[in-house]
C-alpha positions as CSV (number, residue, x, y, z in Angstrom):
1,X,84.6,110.7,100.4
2,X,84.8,107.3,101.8
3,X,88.2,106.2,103.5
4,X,88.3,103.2,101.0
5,X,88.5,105.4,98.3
6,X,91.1,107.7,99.4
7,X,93.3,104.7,100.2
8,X,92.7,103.0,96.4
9,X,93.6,106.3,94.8
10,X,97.0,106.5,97.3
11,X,97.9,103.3,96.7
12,X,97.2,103.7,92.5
13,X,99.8,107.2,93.1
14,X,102.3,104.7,93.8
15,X,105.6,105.6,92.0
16,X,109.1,104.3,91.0
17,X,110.6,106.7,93.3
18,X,109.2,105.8,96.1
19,X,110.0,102.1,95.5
20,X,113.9,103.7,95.0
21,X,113.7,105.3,98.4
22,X,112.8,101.8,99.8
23,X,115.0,98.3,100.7
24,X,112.5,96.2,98.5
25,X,114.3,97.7,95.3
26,X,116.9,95.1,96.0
27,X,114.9,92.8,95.4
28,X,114.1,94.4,92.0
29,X,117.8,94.1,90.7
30,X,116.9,90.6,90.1
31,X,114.7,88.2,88.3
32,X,114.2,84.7,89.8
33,X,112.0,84.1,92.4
34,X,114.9,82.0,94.2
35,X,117.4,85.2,94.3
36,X,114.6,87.3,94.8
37,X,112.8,85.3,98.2
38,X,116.6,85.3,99.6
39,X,117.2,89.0,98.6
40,X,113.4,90.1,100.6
41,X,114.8,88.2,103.6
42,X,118.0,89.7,103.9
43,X,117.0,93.3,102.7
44,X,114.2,93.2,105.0
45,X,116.3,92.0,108.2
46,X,118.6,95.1,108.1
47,X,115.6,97.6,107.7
48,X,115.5,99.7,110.6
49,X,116.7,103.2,111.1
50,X,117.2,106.1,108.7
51,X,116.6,105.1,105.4
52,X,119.4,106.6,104.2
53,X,121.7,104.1,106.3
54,X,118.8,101.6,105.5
55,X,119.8,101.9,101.7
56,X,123.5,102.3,102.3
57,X,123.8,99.2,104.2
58,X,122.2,97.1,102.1
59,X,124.2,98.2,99.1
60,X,126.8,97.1,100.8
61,X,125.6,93.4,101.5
62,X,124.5,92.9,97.9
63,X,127.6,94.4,96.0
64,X,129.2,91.6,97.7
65,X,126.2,88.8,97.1
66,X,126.7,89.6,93.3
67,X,124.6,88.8,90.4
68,X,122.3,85.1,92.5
69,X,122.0,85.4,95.8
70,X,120.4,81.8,95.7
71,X,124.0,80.8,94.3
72,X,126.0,82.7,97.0
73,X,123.9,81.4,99.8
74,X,124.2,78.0,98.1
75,X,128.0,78.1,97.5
76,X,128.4,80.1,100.9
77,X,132.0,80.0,103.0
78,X,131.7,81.0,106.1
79,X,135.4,82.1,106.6
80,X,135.6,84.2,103.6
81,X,132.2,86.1,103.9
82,X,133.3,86.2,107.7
83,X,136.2,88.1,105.8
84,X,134.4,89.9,103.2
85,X,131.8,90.9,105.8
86,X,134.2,92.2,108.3
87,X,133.8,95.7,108.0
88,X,130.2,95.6,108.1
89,X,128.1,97.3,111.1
90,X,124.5,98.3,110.6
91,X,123.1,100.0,113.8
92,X,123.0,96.9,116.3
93,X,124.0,94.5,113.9
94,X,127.8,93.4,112.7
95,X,129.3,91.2,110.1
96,X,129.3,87.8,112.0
97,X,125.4,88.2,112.3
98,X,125.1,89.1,108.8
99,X,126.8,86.1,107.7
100,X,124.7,84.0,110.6
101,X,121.5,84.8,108.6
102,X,123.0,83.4,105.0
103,X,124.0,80.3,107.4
104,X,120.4,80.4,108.5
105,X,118.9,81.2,104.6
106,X,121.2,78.3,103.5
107,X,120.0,75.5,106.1
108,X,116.5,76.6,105.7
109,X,117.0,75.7,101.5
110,X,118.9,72.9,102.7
111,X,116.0,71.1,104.5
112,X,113.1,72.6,103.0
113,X,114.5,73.9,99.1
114,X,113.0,77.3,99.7
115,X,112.3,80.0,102.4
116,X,108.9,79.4,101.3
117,X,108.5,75.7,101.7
118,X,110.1,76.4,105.3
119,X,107.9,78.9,106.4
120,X,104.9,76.6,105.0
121,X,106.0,74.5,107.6
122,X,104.4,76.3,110.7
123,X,101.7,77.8,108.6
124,X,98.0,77.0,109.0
125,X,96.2,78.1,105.6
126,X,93.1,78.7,107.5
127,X,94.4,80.6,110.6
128,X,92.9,84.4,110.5
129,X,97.0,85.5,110.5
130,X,100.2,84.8,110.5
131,X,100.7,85.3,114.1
132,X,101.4,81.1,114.8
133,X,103.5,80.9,111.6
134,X,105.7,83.8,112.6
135,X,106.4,82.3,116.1
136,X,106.7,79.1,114.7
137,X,109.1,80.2,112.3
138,X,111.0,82.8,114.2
139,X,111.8,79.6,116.7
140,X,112.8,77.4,114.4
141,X,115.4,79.9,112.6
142,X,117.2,80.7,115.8
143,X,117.4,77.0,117.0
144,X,119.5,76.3,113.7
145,X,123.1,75.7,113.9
146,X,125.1,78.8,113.6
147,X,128.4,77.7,114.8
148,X,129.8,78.4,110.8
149,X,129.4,82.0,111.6
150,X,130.3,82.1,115.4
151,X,132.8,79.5,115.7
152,X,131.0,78.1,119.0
153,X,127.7,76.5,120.5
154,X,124.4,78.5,120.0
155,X,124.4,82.3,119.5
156,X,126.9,84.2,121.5
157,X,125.7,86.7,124.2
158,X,127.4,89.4,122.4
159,X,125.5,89.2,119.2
160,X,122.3,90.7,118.5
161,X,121.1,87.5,115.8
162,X,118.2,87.2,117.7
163,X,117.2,90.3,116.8
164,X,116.7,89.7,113.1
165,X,114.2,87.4,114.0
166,X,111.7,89.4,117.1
167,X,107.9,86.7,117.3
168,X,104.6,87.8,117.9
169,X,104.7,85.7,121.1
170,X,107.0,88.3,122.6
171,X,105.1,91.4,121.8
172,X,107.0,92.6,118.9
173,X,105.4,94.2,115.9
174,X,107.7,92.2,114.3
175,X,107.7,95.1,111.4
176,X,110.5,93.9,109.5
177,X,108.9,90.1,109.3
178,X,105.6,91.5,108.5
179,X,107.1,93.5,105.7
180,X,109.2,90.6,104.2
181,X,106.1,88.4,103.9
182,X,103.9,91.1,102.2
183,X,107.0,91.9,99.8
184,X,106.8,88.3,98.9
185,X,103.1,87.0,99.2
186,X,101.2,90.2,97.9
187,X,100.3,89.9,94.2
188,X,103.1,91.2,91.8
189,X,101.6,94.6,91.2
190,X,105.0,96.7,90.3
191,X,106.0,97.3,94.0
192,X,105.4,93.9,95.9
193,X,107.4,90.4,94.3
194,X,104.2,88.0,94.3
195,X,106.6,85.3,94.5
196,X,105.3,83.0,97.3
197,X,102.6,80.4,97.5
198,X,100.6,78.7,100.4
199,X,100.0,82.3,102.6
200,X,96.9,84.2,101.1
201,X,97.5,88.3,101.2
202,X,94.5,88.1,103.5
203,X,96.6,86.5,106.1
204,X,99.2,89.3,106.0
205,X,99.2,91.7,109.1
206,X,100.6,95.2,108.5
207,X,104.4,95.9,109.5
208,X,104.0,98.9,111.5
209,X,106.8,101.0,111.8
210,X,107.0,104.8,113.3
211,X,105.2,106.0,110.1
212,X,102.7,103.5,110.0
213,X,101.8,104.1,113.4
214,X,102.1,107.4,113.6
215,X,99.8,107.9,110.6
216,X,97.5,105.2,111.1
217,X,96.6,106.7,114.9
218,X,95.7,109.9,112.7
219,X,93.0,107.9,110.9
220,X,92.2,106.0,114.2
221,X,92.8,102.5,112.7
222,X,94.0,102.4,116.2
223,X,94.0,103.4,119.6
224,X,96.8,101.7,121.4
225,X,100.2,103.6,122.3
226,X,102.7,100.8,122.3
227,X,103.8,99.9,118.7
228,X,103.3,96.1,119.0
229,X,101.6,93.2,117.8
230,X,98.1,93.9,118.9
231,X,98.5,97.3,117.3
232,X,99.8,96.1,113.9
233,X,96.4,93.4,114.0
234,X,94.7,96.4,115.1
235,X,95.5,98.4,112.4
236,X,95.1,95.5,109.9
237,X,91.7,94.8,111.1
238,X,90.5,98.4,109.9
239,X,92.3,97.8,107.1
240,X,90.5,94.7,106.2
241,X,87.2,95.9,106.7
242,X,88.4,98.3,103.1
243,X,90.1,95.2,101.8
244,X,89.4,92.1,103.6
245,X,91.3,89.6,100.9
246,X,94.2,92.0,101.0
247,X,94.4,94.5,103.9
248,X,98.3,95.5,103.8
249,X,98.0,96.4,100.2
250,X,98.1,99.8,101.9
251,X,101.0,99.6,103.6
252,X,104.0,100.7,100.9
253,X,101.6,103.7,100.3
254,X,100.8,105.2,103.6
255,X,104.7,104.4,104.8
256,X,105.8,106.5,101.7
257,X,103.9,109.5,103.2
258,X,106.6,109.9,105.9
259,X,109.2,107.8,104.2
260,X,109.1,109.8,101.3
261,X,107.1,112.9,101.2
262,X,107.7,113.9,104.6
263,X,104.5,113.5,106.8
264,X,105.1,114.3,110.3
265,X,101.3,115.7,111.0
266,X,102.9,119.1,111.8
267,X,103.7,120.8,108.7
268,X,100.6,123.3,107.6
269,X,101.9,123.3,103.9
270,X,102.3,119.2,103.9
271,X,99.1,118.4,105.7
272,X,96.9,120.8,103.2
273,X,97.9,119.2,100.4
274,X,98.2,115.6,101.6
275,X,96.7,112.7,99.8
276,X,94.8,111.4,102.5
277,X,94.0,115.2,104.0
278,X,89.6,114.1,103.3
279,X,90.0,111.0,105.8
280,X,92.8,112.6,108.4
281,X,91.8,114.4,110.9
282,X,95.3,115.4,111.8
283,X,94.3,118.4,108.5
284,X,91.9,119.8,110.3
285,X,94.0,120.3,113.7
286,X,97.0,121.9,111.6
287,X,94.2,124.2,109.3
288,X,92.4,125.7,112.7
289,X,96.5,126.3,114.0
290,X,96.8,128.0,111.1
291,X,94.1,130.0,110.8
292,X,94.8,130.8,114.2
């Protein structure tokens, strides 16, 4: 059976658990497009690590954000979200850069009225990627004026802001980017928001993350080690020769293989019964241990 067809009947498995297991269900909890852009960029930002802490985190940060995100980001106070925020500490990240990116999502609405019409700004509707948009737009979120959340000039030394915002131009995967836009541009379809327009899914490059590489390198979408940028256009270039006017449609489904049924390529009883076990060759190595 064709790899195109394994990968359409993995991505029609999807289910509502695995979209509970994952950060975009806080975008879910709401219903306008405004709350919901601001929600993707925030819940996206803070996905790294176990998902566990992933979830935990954000549930945190939007108890806090209430019922509009739009309307807290609009009616935002630096000194008492410093306050409320105080506490906060995800992995690299603490409160003060938490409240830096509302800062940031509430200048970018300022200028522009959206995140969308922002981002718009540094993209080329006929580039092959997003690779110039994301540097474009990486570099002009970090040159904003943060001093609301810092209380000095530029972004201190001993914050990792910067962070948040990693560019193709650097190397970097940029995973959590990568996963924000497809959250937002990709057709609603019960998982991904559909929300944005100006970026066609086609565009989209895959937001590889330890999963995606790991089982992506299995069904040799790619042969590079490092996880970085010219793997995650690797990867999306195989992808789009399945899909070409939306590669990363994919993505949520083979990520939910480790994220949420426990793929680690290893496990005899996993691997045998895996949904993609008649295109990974990974099976095959595990059934002749096995046998063996």
């Amino acid at each position: 059976m064709e790899a195109a067809t394994i990968l359409d009947r993995l991505y029609a498995a999807r289910s509502p658990q695995h979209l509970a297991n994952d950060p975009l269900s806080f975008c879910h909890r709401y219903s306008d497009p405004a709350d919901q852009e601001i929600a993707a960029l925030i819940a996206s930002a803070f996905s790294y690590g176990g998902i566990k802490i992933i979830l935990r985190s954000l549930e945190n940060i939007f108890s806090e954000l209430g019922q509009s995100p739009r309307s807290y980001v609009e009616n935002l106070a630096p000194r008492r979200a410093l306050k409320a925020f105080s506490g906060f500490k995800h992995r690299f990240n603490d409160g003060r850069d938490l409240v830096a990116l509302l800062v940031g999502i509430r200048l970018m609405i300022e200028k522009s009225g959206s995140i969308n019409t922002f981002f718009l700004g540094f993209h080329d509707a006929a580039a092959t990627d997003v690779t110039a948009a994301l540097n474009g737009f990486a570099s002009a979120v970090l040159a904003q004026d943060y001093r609301p959340a810092f209380s000095k000039d530029g972004i201190p030394a001993d914050s990792c802001f910067r962070f948040l915002f990693p560019a193709p131009a650097d190397g970097s995967a940029c995973k959590r980017l990568c996963m924000f836009l497809r959250w937002v541009v990709r057709p609603a379809d019960g998982i991904d928001l559909g929300i944005w327009r100006g970026v066609s899914p086609a565009q989209l490059v895959i937001p590889v993350d330890t999963h995606i590489s790991r089982i992506c390198t299995y069904l040799g979408f790619t042969c590079r080690k490092a996880a970085d940028w010219r793997m995650a256009q690797e990867i999306t270039a195989a992808l789009r020769r399945m899909d070409p006017a939306d590669p990363v449609k994919y993505d949520f489904s083979l990520a939910h293989l480790g994220i949420s049924e426990g793929c680690t390529g290893t496990d005899p009883t996993r691997c045998l019964s895996c949904a993609i076990k008649g295109i990974c060759p990974q099976t095959a190595v595990i059934g002749n241990m096995k046998a063996i």
